[in-house]
Structures are given as C-alpha cells and as structure tokens.
C-alpha angles and dihedrals in degrees: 000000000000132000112224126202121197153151126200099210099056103030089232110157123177141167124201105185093052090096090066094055111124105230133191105237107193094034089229133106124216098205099296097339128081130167107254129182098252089060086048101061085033084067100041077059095049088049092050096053091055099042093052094049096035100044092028091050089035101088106030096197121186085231099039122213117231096276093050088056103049090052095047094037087059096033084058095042095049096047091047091054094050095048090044089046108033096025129233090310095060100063093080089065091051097103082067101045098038089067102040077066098048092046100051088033091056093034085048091045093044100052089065090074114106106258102012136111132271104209090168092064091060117093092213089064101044088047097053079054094051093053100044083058098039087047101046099045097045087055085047090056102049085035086060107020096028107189085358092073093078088062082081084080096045108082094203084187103060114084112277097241087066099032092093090054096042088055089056091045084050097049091047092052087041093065095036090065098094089046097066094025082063102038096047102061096035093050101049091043090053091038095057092045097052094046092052088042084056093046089051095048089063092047081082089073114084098202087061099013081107099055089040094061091048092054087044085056098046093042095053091046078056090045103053078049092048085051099058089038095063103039086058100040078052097057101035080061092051075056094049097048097041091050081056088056089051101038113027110158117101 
C-alpha cells in the first residue's frame, strides 16, 4: 500500500514509499526467478563485505593504509565485543558475526546513496537475518547443553510458586526474538528514508525549499548514524543471544 501526499491547489503529488518498491530490472522471468532491485543492492553489499576484508586483510603492513585500518580497526571492535558479550566460548562463533555486521553495515551505507536501494528497510530481508540468527543459536544450545538448554526459561532465582508463569512469559519472549530483531532494523531504516523522501518533496517549493534542504541535511547526518547504530544494536543482540546458547542457566 502506498502513502500519498498531496495537495489540490498546487497539484503537488508525491509518494514517499515508492523508493521501497521492489522492481524487476531487467522485465524478464527466468521460470519463477527474476533480478529485482532489491537482489541487486543485496549483492553490491555482498561485494563490499569481501573487498573490504580481502584487499584490506591482503597486504598486512606494519603501518597499515586506510583501507588496512578500517578492516583491522573493525575486525578488533567486533571480536572485543563478542568476547566481552558472549564470553571466551563464543569467539569461536565471530566469522559469523563479523559479517552479520559488514553486511548490514554495507546494505544499510549503501542505501544512503541518492537513487539507490535500501534492502535493510524491507522486512523480507531482516527477517531472513533474524532467522538465520534465531535458528542458529536455538540448534547451538541443544547441540552444547542438550536438555539443559531449556533451564534458560527456568528463573531458579525467582520464588517457586511463579516459576511456572514466568517460564511461559520466557518461552513467549524466546520466540518473539526474531520478531523484534527483525522489526527493529527494518523499521528504523524505512522510517529515516521516508521522512527524508517527504522533506525532499517540499524542496520543490520555493517559499520552504530553504528550510527543506536544511532538514534534509540534518535527517541524512541522523541517517549515516542511524546506519552504524543499528548495525551494531543488531549484532550486540546476535551476542546476547549466542551467550544464552552457551550459557543458558539463569
């Protein structure tokens, strides 16, 4: 469904979710497949992860270039914060989760470039996400805990009489995780854009097209931080639930 803004005097029509329409590029099918937009910028992200770690990692300099820097600056920042999250146990699992990070960080990056495509504001795709982690982190526990697992819904702390209710309230949650984990990222990421689409619609107006660019300005400076944010509120939460497969007693 589309929003439409419009106003009869002037004529002015605009439609600020149109940027998030997922669009054939090529107009062909092949069999039930075709090469949309959104796979396109998906794989510009793709591409972007592995240049920056092959040709960042590829000279290993004692004084490293820019490039060099930027890969083993995040390299450092994203191991430190699985260590510190997950624990010891869970460093074995940061390939993973170094490029759940790269990948929403590049998806979310990329889409800040004037006529691009934001893949990160579409639920399909931050679900996908979501379940890769939910999934993989519910088979770790019962792979490494094995019945023990389920203590992580048993609050041996909380008096007897509510533990039962509180176990219900803890599976619910449980299951709730890629729901948020998903919502979250995509939301934030189709919120910002909109808001800039419908700032830029009234830079068309002479009488406000001043004040337009200056919120423009000031909403895509939010957005590049909003970028980085959420890349890293959606892998410190891939920490917190891997250091529940590891560790699952309360």
């Amino acid at each position: 469904m589309k929003r439409v803004a419009e106003s009869t005097e002037t004529g002015f029509v605009f439609h600020p979710l149109d940027q998030f329409e997922v669009k054939n590029l090529f107009g062909q099918h092949v069999g039930t497949f075709s090469f949309t937009n959104a796979a396109l910028w998906i794989i510009l992200a793709v591409i972007c992860v592995w240049l920056l770690m092959v040709f960042g990692a590829r000279k290993r300099d004692l004084i490293p270039g820019r490039l060099q820097s930027v890969a083993e600056m995040t390299y450092g920042f994203i191991h430190k914060m699985v260590e510190d999250v997950a624990g010891h146990d869970g460093v074995k699992y940061f390939p993973l989760i170094m490029t759940l990070f790269l990948f929403v960080l590049f998806a979310n990056a990329l889409a800040l470039i004037p006529m691009s495509f934001s893949a990160t504001s579409h639920i399909a795709v931050t679900v996908v996400l979501a379940l890769i982690v939910f999934v993989f982190v519910t088979v770790l526990g019962f792979v490494k805990n094995g019945a023990g697992f389920l203590g992580l819904f048993w609050i041996k702390s909380a008096p007897l009489a509510i533990r039962p209710l509180l176990a219900v309230i803890e599976v619910i949650s449980y299951f709730v995780r890629p729901v948020s984990h998903s919502i979250r990222l995509a939301g934030n990421l189709l919120a910002g854009h909109a808001v800039i689409k419908v700032f830029a619609a009234f830079a068309a107006s002479l009488l406000i097209a001043p004040v337009s660019i200056i919120a423009i300005s000031g909403m895509y400076a939010f957005e590049v931080m909003v970028a980085v944010i959420q890349a890293y509120v959606f892998t410190i939460l891939t920490c917190v639930y891997l250091k529940d497969a590891l560790h699952p007693a309360h």
